[in-house]
N, C-alpha and C positions, 0 to 999 in steps of 0.2 A: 563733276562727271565721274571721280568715282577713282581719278588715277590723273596725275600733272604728266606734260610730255616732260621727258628726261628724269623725273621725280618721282619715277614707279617704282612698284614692287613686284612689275611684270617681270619675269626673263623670256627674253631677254626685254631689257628697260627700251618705252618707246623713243625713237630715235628721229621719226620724220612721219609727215603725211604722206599717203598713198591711194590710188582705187583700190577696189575689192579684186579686180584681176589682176592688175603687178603687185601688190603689196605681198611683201616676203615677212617673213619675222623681223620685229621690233616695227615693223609699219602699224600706224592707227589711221582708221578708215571710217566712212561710215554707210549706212544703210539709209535711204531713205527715196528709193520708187519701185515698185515692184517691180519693172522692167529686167531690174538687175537680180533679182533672185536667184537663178543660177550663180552668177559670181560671190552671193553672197554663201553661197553651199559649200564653194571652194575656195574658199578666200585661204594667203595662209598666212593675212595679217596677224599680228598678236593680241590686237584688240578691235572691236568696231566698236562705233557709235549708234544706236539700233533704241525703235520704242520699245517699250516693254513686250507688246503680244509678236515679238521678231525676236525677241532674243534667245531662245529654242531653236532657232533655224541654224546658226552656227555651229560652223566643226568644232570636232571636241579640240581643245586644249588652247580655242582662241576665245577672248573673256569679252565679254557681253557692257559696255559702258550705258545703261539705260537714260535715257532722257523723254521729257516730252517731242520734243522736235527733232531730231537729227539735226537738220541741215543745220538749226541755230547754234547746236553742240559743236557743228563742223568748224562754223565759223569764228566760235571762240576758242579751239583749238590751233585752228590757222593765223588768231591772233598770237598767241602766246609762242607759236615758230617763231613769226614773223618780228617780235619782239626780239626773240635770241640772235636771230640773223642782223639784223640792222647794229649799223656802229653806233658805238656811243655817240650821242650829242656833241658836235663840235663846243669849245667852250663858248661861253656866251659874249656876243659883240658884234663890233661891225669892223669888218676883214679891211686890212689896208685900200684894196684896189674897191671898193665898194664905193661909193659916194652918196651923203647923207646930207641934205639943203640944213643950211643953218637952222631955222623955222621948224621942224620935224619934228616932231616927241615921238620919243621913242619910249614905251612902257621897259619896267625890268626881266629881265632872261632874253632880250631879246637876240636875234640869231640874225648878220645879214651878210650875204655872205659874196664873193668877189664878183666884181664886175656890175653886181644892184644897183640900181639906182632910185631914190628916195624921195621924191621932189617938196616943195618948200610947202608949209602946212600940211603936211600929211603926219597922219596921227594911228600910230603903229602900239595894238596893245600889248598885255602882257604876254612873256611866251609865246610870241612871232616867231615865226622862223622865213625869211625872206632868201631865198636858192638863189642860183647864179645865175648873173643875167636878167632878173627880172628887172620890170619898171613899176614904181610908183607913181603914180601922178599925181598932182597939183588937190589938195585937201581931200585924199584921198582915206578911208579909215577905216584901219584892218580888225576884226576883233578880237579879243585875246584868245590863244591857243590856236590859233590859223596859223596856217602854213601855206605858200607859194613855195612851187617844185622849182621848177627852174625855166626862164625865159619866160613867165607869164607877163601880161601888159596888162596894168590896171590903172585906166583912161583917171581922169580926173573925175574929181567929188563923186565916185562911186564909194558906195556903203558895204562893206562884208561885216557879215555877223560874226559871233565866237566858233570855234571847233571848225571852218571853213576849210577845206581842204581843197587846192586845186593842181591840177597836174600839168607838166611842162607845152610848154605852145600855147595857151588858151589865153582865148584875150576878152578882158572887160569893159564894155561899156564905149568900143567902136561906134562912129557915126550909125545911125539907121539907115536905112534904103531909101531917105526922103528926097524926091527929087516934081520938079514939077516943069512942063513941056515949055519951051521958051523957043515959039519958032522952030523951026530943024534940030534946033538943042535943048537944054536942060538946063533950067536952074537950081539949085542945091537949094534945099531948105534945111537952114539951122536945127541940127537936132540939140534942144535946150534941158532936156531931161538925162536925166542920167539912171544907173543902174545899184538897185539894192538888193542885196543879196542877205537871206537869214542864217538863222544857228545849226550847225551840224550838216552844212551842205557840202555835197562831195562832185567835184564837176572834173570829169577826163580830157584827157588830151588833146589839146588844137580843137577845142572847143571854140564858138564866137556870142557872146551875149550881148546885145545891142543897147545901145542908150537910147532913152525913149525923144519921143519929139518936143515934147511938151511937159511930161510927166514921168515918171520913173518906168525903166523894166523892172520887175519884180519877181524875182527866185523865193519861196517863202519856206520857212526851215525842215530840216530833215529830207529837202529833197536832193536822188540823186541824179546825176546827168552823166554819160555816159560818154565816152570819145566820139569827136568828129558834128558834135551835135549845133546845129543852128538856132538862134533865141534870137528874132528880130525886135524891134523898137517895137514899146509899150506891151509886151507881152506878158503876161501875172500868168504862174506857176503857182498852184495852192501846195499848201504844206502835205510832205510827204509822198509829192508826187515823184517818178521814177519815169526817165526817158532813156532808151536806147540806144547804141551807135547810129549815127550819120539821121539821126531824126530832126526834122525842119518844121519849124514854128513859126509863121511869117507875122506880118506884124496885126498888132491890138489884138491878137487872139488869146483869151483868156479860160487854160485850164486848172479845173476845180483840184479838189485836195485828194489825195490818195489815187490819183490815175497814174493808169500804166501805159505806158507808150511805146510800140514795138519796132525796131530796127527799120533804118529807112523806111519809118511812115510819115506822111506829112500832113500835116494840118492849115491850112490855107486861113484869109488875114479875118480878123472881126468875127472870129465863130466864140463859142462856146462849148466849154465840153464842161457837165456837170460833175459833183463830187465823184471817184470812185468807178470813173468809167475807164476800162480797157480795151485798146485798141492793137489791132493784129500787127504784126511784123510786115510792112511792104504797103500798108493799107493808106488811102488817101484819103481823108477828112474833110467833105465838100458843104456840110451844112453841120448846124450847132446842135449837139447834143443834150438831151433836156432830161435824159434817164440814165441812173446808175447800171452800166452792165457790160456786153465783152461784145467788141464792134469787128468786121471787118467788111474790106470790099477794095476796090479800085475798077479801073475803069479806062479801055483801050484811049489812045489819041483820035481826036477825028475832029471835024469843022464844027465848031461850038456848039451854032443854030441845033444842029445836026444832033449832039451832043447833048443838049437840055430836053429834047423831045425823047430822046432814047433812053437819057434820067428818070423822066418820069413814066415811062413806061414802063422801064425797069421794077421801080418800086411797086408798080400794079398787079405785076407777075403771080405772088402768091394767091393773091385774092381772084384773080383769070383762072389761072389753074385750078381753085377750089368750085368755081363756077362751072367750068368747062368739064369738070368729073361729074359735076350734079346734073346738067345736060344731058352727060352720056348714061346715066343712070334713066333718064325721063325716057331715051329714045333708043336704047336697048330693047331688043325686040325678045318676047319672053322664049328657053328655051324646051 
């Protein structure tokens, strides 16, 4: 980008990230929605991150860091803080108050740290880092360069792939919702499937991802998932897809690769949502999706019956309305 945070030959030398409206001198910032234009006019960072046909827009004496993208400039900016900030690597091991089952391979650099717990054939790659408090379970297999934050629960014979990052609270491979009517009660049906997870996944906080009934839930790589997020049993996630806070995936729903899924929207059980489809923030997911593109909707409470007739009227609306302008066109009386 043109200049390292702390390793310029700005003055004054960049010291921290900022917006374009607090950032003072030595702040580095970036540009990247027109929205902000004015702030960008007055900014009195020392540097922005800006595409090239922006970088004329800046006050004099703050320097221009050209890139294609901003935002991706931003983020590898916020990487290399983020690096300074964080402590060194504890040394590598497993902490006295930790507990590790006989049976356990543990690969090398491994990191596990007080209060973890490890359980018997569980298979921990290289450069683990395993936080306080969590649990392993029973042949459970982490893959190298993951990382468990701290208090995560990973159920037995669940799969994590390499680079897996998960954050404090979030648990893997929990029973499913399988339950079937027994009389006035319920009997439990064994959830026999378990959960795999791929390479370079990043899942937030007090997240729940469901073991499947029969066959795996399935997270597939490079996707991310976001705090608070629900993954019920037998659910496939295609690669690179991205879900929201508090977003609910009930079960055998299977979305395709590169979708987007917006803050508390939910998707109801056995749909489908093709490659590449986005769905709006709040939005409800009542039928399977067959085309790449940007969805939204939901839909008041009311007596079901009620409900399906008012569905499908709903959907008729465009094509009524197109009809009912053509009408008034036939029966407009001339003036």
């Amino acid at each position: 980008m043109g200049a390292d945070i702390g390793n310029s030959r700005l003055d004054p030398p960049i010291r921290r990230l900022a917006p374009l409206g607090s950032a003072v001198g030595g702040d580095l910032s970036f540009f990247n929605d027109p929205r902000y234009a004015p702030q960008l006019a007055g900014t009195r960072a020392s540097a922005v991150i800006v595409r090239e046909q922006d970088a004329g827009r800046l006050p004099a004496g703050c320097v221009a860091l050209v890139v294609d993208d901003p935002y991706l400039g931003f983020a590898a900016a916020a990487g290399l803080v983020q690096a300074r900030r964080e402590p060194a690597v504890a040394a590598t091991g497993v902490h006295p108050a930790a507990h590790v089952a006989p049976t356990a391979k543990l690969g090398r650099n491994v990191v596990v740290a007080a209060g973890a717990v490890i359980s018997a054939g569980a298979s921990v790659g290289e450069g683990v880092a395993i936080g306080p408090g969590c649990f392993v379970g029973e042949r459970v297999v982490l893959g190298a360069g993951s990382r468990l934050v701290a208090n995560v629960c990973v159920y037995a014979d669940c799969q994590l792939g390499e680079q897996v990052l998960i954050h404090a609270g979030t648990v893997i491979g929990a029973d499913g919702f399988g339950f079937a009517r027994e009389g006035e009660g319920w009997r439990k049906i064994p959830q026999l499937g378990s959960v795999t997870i791929g390479d370079r996944v990043e899942i937030g906080a007090n997240c729940t991802i469901d073991r499947g009934a029969l066959e795996d839930t399935r997270v597939e790589d490079d996707c991310i998932i976001d705090n608070l997020v629900q993954v019920a049993h037998n659910v496939r996630i295609g690669a690179g897809s991205a879900l929201a806070g508090c977003v609910g995936v009930a079960g055998s729903a299977t979305i395709g690769r590169r979708c987007l899924i917006g803050g508390g929207a939910g998707v109801l059980g056995h749909l489908e949502l093709a490659d590449d489809v986005v769905v709006s923030p709040m939005s409800l997911v009542t039928r399977s999706i067959r085309q790449p593109g940007f969805y939204s909707g939901s839909f008041p409470l009311m007596d079901n019956s009620r409900w399906e007739r008012a569905g499908a009227v709903l959907r008729q609306l465009p094509d009524m309305r197109a009809r009912l302008r053509a009408l008034e066109k036939l029966t407009r009386k001339p003036t």
